[in-house]
VOKOLGU-623017 format. One line per 10 residues: number of its first residue (from 1); for each residue x, y, z of C-alpha. Coordinates in steps of 0.25 Angstrom, whole numbers, plus 2048, in hexadecimal, padded with zeros to 3 digits. Example, Ala and Ser with C-alpha at 12.3 -4.5 7.8 and 13.67 -1.06 7.14 Angstrom:
1> 831:7EE:81F | 837:7FC:81D .
//
This chain:
1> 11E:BB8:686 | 11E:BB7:678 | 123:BC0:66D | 124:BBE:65F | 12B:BCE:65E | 137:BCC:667 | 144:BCC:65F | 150:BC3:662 | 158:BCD:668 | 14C:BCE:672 .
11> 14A:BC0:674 | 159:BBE:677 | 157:BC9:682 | 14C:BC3:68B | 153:BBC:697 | 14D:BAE:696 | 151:B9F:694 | 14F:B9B:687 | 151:B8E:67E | 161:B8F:67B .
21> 163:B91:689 | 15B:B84:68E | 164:B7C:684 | 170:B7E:689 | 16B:B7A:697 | 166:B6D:693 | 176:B6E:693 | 177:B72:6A2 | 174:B80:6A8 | 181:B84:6A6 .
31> 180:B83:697 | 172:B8A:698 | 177:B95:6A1 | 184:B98:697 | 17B:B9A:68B | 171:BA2:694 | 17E:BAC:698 | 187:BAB:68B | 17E:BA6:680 | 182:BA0:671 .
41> 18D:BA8:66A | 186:BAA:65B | 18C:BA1:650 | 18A:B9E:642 | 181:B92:643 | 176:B9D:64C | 179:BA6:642 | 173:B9F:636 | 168:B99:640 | 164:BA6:642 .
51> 161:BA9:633 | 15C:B9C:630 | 151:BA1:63C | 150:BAF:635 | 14E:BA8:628 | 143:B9E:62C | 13C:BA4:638 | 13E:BB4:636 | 13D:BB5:626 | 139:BC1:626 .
61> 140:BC8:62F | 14C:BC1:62D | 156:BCB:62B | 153:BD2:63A | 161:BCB:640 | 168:BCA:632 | 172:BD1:62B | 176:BCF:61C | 182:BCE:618 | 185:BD2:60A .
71> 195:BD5:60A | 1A1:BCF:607 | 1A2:BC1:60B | 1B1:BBF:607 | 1BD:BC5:603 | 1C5:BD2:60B | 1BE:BDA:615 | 1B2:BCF:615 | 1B4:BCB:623 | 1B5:BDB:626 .
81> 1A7:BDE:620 | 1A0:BD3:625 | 1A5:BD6:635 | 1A0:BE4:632 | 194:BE0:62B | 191:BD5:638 | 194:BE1:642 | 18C:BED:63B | 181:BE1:63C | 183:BDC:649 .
91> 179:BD4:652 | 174:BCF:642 | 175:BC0:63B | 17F:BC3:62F | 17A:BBC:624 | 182:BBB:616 | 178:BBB:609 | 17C:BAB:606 | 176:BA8:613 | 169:BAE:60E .
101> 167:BA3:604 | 167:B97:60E | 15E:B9D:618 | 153:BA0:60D | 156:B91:609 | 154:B8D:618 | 149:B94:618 | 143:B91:60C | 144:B81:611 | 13E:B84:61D .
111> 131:B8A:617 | 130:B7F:60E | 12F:B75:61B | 120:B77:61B | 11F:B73:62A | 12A:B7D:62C | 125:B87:625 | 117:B84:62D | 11D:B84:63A | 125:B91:637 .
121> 118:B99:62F | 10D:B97:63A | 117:B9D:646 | 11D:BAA:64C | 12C:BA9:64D | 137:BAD:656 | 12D:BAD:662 | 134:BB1:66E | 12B:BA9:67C | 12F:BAE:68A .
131> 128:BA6:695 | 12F:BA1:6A4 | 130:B94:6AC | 136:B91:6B9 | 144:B95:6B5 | 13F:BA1:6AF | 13E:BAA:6A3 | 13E:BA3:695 | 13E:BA7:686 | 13E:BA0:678 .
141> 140:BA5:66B | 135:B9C:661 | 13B:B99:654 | 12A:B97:651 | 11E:B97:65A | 110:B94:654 | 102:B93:65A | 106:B84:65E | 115:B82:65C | 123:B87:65C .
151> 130:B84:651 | 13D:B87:651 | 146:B88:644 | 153:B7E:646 | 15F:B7F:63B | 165:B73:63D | 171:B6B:63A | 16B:B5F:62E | 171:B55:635 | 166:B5A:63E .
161> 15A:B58:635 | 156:B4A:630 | 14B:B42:629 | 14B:B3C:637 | 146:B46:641 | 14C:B3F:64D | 158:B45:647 | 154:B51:649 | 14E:B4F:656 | 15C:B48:65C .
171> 161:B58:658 | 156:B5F:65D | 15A:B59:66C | 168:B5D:669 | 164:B6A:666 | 15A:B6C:673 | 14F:B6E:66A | 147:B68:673 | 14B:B72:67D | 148:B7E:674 .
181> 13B:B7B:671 | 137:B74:67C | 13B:B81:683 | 133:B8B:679 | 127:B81:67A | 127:B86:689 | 126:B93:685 | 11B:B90:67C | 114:B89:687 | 117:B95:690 .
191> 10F:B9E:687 | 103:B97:682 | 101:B8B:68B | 103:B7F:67F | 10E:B78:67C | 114:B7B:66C | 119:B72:662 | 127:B71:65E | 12B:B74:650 | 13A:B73:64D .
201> 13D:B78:63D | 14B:B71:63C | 155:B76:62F | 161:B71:62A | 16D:B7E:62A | 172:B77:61E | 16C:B75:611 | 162:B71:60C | 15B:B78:619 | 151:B6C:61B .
211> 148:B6D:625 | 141:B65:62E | 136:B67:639 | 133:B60:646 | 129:B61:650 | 12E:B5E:65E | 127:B53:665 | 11F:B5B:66F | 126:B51:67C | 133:B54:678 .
221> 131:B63:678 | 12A:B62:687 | 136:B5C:68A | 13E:B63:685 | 136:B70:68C | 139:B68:699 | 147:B68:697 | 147:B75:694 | 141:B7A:6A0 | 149:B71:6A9 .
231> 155:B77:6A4 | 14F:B85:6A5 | 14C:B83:6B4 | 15A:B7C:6B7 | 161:B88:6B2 | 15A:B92:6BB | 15C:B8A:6C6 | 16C:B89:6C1 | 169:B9A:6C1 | 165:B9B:6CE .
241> 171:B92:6D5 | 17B:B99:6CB | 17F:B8A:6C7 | 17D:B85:6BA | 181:B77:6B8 | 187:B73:6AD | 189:B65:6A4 | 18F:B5D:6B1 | 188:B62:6BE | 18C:B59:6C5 .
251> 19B:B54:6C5 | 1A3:B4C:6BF | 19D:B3F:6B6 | 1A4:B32:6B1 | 1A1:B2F:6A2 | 1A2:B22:699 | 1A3:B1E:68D | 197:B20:687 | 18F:B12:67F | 190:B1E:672 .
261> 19A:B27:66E | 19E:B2E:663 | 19B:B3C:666 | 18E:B46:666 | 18C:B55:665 | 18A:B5B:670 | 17A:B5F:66E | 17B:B6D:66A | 171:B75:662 | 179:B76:655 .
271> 16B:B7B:64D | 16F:B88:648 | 162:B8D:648 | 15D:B8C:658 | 162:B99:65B | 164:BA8:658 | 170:BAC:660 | 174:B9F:665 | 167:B99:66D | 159:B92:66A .
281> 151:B9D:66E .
//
């Protein structure tokens, strides 16, 4: 199924396995089945990622979810009439008039990217894909789908972007971007029997907002399907035993010293744009 109409609210309704979900099992089942059950709790960084997605993908209909905010930012009683402005508009983004400036910016630089702008012009947004598998019902949520290609709009960190795209690329796999698309490429597959390309707009969340575009190398994106379908069936079989392994299945394990050390992060998605509630749709 596609649908083009459905609104998030909808979308976060349909009981299927989706892209945030595969991610955290490429974890361990146990971390995929702890997001299925409790999800994200919301924070600021998925707040302004939210926006920056309004901004660039939903221009036009940008203020659906999104609440401004126009009283007093400081002094006495400011707190007091920003809670009940945030409760007389709850389930909305809260937005400050300030933060309006940057977002035009933002989306002023992507639309000057004449790939991004391309990319973006010639595709539908926020298309929602329902198909199955062997483990069962899935869904995406499609930054862009065009005739013969998805996008997803990424604002990232700038120590993510670089005149060196393998920059980029070593994030992208920290990220599971490979996941995600190669996940929503299924779901492309499923529907109209091709295999799309992969666009990934990427933006720094900090000015200046450059931009950069990359198109996935199409193996990495199979693989990165295949992965994602391997971790989508190990989780129903985890379902149907009632056991779901986590990072250590199987007992205790000597360690050594390590030729390199010096520290790492641990290979989260720290994009503040993947997501609008706390997963990659």
């Amino acid at each position: 199924m596609i649908n083009t109409d459905l609104s998030f609210d909808e979308y976060r309704a349909i009981e299927a396995i989706n892209a945030s979900s595969i991610k955290k099992g490429r974890k361990s089942p146990l971390h995929m089945h702890d997001y299925v059950v409790h999800g994200t709790p919301d924070n600021e960084g998925l707040r302004k990622g939210r926006l920056a997605h309004a901004w660039t993908l939903e221009y036009d209909n940008r203020f659906e979810r999104i609440a401004i905010y126009e009283g007093a930012t400081s002094g006495k009683g400011s707190q007091t009439e920003l809670k009940e402005f945030k409760l007389a508009n709850e389930g909305m983004d809260i937005i400050k008039p300030a933060e309006i400036l940057n977002l035009d910016a933002m989306r002023e630089a992507v639309q000057e990217n004449k790939e991004a702008k391309r990319i973006l012009d010639e595709a539908a947004a926020e298309v929602t894909l329902q198909w199955k598998g062997n483990f069962g019902n899935a869904k995406g949520r499609l930054d862009k789908m065009g005739a013969d290609y998805i996008a997803d709009y990424k604002t990232v960190a700038p120590s993510f972007l670089s005149t060196d795209e393998n920059v980029f690329a070593r994030n992208a796999l920290k990220m599971g971007i490979d996941l995600q698309m190669g996940w929503y490429a299924k779901g492309f597959e499923a529907h109209f029997e091709r295999w799309p390309r992969v666009a990934i707009i990427a933006q720094e969340n900090k000015r200046p907002w450059s931009v950069a575009v990359y198109w996935m190398d199409d193996k990495w994106v199979h693989e990165g399907a295949e992965e994602a379908y391997e971790i989508a069936n190990l989780y129903k079989a985890c379902k149907i035993s009632d056991c779901y392994l986590g990072i250590q299945p199987l007992g205790a394990q000597v360690i050594y010293k390590p030729e390199w050390h010096g520290g790492d992060d641990d290979g989260e998605d720290v994009s503040t744009g993947t997501a609008k509630e706390g997963e990659t749709l």
